[in-house]
C-alpha positions, 0 to 999 in steps of 0.5 A: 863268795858273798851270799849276794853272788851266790843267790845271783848265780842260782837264781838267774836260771830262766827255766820255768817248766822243769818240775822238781820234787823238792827245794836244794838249799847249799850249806854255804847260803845258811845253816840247814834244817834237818829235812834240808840237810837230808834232801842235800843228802839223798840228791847227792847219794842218787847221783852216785851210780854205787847208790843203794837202789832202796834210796833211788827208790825213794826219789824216783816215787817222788818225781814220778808223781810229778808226772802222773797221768802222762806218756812219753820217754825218759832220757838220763842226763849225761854227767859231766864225766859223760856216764848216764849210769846213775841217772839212767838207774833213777829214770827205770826207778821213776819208769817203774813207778808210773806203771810202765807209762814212761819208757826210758831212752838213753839217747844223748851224750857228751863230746867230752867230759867237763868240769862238775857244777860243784868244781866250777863253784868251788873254783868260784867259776861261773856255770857252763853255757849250755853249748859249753857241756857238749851234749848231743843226740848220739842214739837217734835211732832209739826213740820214736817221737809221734807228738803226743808224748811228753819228754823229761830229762831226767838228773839229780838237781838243777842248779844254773839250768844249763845242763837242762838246757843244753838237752833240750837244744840237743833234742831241737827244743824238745823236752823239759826238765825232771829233777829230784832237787831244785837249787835254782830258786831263792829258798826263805831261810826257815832257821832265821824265821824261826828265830 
């Protein structure tokens, strides 16, 4: 796959609103920076439900304090296997963090496992539309909306922005995004600038 085709596929994602703690580079667009290669690294630990909780930890302090100062509820993605358990642990950690002003709200399910982001990439496949993941609300009756909390959707990294999408759809609109790494924008190569 040529860079060109790469950069299309990431960065034709047109979610705005989700708020990320930091920037995902893939190893396959350019060579990586030391920090680029640890952010790859803890984004793809936290997603493991095994992940020592010291590293969950560490992302969840940053993506809480995107969020400071808020209200409302957290809702674990569902990965493509359907478990919520890795994001769930990453939404308690962030809930912690904010003081208890976020609770977390394990309400949205897959109909059936599909094939990860990363499988589809190295299949050279497109990214899943969004009602191609199958995500419903499948616990409506665990979480009570009064319209002045905010809804974040919590998972490790954003790539197409579909997964995202495909939450808010389940929840009727509803919700944004809250990622540890973004790998949906167009990241300027700081080893080729350095050079």
């Amino acid at each position: 796959m040529s860079h060109e085709r790469t950069a299309d596929m990431t960065s034709a994602c047109p979610d705005t609103t989700t708020r990320s703690a930091r920037r995902y580079v893939s190893p396959r667009t350019r060579p990586l920076t030391s920090e680029e290669a640890q952010i790859r690294a803890l984004a793809y630990a936290i997603k493991d439900p095994g992940c020592d909780q010291d590293l969950v930890d560490a992302a969840a302090r940053e993506m809480a304090q995107l969020i400071q100062g808020e209200r409302g509820h957290l809702i674990p993605v569902p990965s493509h296997t359907r478990s919520t358990l890795a994001n769930r642990r990453l939404a308690f950690a962030i809930a912690f963090c904010t003081g208890g002003k976020f609770t977390v709200s394990d309400i949205l399910d897959r109909k059936e496992p599909t094939e990860s982001a990363c499988e589809r990439h190295r299949n050279r496949l497109p990214p899943l539309e969004p009602d191609g993941h199958g995500i419903y609300l499948h616990r409506p009756d665990k979480i009570t909306l009064t319209g002045t909390e905010k809804i974040y959707f919590v998972d490790n990294v954003i790539t197409s922005g579909n997964t995202l999408q495909a939450c808010r759809r389940a929840m009727m609109g509803l919700g944004t995004g809250l990622v540890y790494a973004d790998a949906h924008h167009d990241i300027p190569n700081r080893i080729a600038q350095e050079a």
